[in-house]
N, C-alpha and C positions, 0 to 999 in steps of 0.2 A: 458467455459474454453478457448477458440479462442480466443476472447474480450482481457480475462485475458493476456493469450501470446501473442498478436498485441502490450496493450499495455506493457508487459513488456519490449517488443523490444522496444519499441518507447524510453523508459527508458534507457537502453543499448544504443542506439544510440545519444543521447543529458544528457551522462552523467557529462560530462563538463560544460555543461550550468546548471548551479543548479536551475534558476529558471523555466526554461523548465520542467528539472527533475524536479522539485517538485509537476508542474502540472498536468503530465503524471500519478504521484506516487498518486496522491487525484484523478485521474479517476481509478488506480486500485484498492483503495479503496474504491470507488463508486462501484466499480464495484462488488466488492465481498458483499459490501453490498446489492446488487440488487439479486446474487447469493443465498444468506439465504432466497428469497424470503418473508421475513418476513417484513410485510407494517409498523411495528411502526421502524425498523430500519432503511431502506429506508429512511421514511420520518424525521427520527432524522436528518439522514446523510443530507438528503437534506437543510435541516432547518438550521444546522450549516454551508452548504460548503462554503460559503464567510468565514466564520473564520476560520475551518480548512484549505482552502486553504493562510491565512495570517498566521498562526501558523504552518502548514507545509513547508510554503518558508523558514520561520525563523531557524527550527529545520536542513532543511537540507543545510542551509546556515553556520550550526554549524557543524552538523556530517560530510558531503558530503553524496555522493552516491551510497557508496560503500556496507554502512549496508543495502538499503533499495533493491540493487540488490542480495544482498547474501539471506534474508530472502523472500523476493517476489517470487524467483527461486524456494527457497525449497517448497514454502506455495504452491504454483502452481503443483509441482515434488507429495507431497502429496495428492491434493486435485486428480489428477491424478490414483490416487495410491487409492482411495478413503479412504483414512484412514482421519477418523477425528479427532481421538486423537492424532495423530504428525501433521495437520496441528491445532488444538488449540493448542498444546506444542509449534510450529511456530511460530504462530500469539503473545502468549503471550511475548514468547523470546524477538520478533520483539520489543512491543511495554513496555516489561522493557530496551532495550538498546535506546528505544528512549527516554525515561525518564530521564535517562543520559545527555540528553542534553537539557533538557527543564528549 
């Protein structure tokens, strides 16, 4: 969970810079993939990060920065909180309003 909040800061802090953010935003990603401990997700994640990371510069060159700090905050506040059914209700939110931009 540390990892997770370093980098959300890092987020928060180069939110201006979208393509910064978008980096920081595909290592928290990473990250939470790493978090599920589960080796075929990992290794999915890893297998696609060259394209997620050209498919997530794009999306938050669309959205900005703003959805990905408002749901990351909360997914982190839950995961925290250890509930896992409002951080899946989270995550799902997250990734129907990023659909919106794709």
């Amino acid at each position: 969970i540390e990892e997770l909040k370093k980098t959300f800061h890092k987020m928060e802090a180069c939110q201006d810079n979208l393509e910064e953010f978008a980096l920081e935003d595909l290592n928290f990603h990473l990250l939470l993939c790493q978090i599920t401990k589960n080796p075929i997700i990992e290794k999915a994640n890893s297998f696609l990060k060259d394209y997620l990371r050209e498919s997530m510069t794009e999306v938050i060159k669309a959205m900005g920065s703003e959805g990905g700090l408002y749901y990351h905050g909360k997914i982190i506040e839950a995961i925290e909180e250890r509930d896992k059914e409002k951080a899946k209700e989270l995550i799902n939110a997250h990734l129907d309003n990023n659909l919106n931009y794709i």
